[in-house]
C-alpha positions in Angstrom: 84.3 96.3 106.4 85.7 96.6 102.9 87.3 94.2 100.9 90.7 96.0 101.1 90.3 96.3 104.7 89.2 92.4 104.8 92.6 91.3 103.4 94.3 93.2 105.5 93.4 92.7 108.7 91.9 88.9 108.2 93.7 87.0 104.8 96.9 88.6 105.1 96.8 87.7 108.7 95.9 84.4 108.2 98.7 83.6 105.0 101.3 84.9 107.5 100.0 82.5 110.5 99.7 79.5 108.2 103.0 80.3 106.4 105.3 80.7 109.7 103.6 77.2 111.2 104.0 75.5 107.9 107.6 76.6 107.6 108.4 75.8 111.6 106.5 72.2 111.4 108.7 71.5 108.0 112.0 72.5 109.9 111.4 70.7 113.2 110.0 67.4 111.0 113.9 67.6 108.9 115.6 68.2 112.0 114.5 65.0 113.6 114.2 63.2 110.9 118.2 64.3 109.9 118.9 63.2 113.9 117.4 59.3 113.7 119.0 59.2 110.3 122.5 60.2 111.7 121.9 57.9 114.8 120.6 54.8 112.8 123.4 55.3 110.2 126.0 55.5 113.7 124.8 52.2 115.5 126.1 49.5 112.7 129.0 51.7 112.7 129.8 51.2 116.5 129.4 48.2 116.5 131.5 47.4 113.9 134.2 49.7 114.8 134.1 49.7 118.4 135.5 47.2 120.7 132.5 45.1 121.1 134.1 44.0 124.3 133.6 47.3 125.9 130.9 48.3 128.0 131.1 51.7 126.4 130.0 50.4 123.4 127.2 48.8 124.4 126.1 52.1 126.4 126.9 54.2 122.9 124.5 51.9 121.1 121.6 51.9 123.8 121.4 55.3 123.9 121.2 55.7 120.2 118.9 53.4 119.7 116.9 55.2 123.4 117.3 58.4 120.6 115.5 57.1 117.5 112.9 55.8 119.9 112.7 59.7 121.2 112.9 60.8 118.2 110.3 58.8 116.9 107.7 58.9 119.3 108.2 62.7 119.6 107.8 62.8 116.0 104.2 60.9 116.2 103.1 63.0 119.3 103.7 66.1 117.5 102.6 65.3 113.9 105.2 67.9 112.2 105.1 66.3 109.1 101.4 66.3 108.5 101.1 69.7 110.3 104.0 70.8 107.7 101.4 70.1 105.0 98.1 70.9 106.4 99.2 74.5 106.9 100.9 74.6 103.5 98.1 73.6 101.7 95.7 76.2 103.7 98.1 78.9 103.4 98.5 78.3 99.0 94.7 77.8 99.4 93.9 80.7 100.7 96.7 83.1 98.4 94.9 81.7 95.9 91.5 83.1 96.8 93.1 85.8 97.5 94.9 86.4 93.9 91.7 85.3 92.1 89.4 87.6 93.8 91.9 90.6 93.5 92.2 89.7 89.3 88.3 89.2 89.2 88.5 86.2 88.3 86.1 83.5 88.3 84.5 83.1 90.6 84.8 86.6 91.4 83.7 88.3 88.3 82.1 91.3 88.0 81.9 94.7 90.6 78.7 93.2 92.6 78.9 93.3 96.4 78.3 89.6 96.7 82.1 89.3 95.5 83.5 90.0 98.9 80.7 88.1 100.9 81.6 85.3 98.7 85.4 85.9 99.4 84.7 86.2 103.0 82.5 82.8 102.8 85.3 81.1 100.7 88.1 82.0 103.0 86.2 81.5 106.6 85.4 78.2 105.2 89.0 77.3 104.6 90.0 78.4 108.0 87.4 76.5 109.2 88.1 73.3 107.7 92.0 73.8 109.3 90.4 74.5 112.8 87.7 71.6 112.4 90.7 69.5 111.8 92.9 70.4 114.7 89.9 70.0 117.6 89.5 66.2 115.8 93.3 66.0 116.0 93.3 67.2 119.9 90.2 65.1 120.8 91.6 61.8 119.4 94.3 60.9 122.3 92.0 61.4 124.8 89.5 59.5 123.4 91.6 56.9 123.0 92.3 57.2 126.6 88.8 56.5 127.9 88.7 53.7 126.0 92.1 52.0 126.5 
């Protein structure tokens, strides 16, 4: 395999996968985030405004406060927030192997060979780090389960 074969079947691939994920995590983490705001901002609001008498009030107010806890929990189960970053960071991480080996520039100086192995080491190693990182993130709850 060649180097322009390499990027384009392995690190474009891979800046397009982190990208996307980094971009959906970021979305999903301001879209909940926006929806506890909105509901913790509406609860002093109800019960200011609202009859406190009512039972509908008190049923307005419980299930806001059910919906930040939702929203909240949901928010901690699916980590969007440091996913968001994670994937951010490996996808500028590995554009910028990418730029610096396609301007020969340090460390890839030079026409030698050992330029792409050491792009292909670079780059594998970066993907590795993410995927090292998500089995620790997937085996945590259930170790936590065994010993709970």
């Amino acid at each position: 395999m060649n180097a322009d074969e390499y990027i384009a079947e392995r690190l474009d691939d891979q800046i397009a996968w982190y990208d996307r994920k980094s971009l959906w995590s970021q979305r999903w983490y301001k879209r909940l985030r926006v929806a506890e705001f909105v509901a913790a901002a509406l609860i002093p609001f109800f019960a200011a405004y609202l009859a406190p008498e009512l039972p509908t009030t008190k049923v307005v107010i419980g299930l806001l406060g059910v919906t930040i806890a939702v929203i909240t929990a949901t928010l901690g189960l699916y980590q969007f927030q440091e996913h968001w970053i994670e994937y951010r960071t490996t996808c500028e991480s590995l554009k910028k192997e990418k730029y610096l080996f396609l301007t020969s520039s340090e460390p890839y100086t030079g026409d030698s060979p050992d330029r792409l192995r050491l792009l292909v080491g670079r780059v594998e190693t970066l993907i590795s780090k993410e995927n090292t990182n998500w089995t620790k993130y997937m085996k945590k709850p259930k170790e936590e389960g065994k010993n709970g």
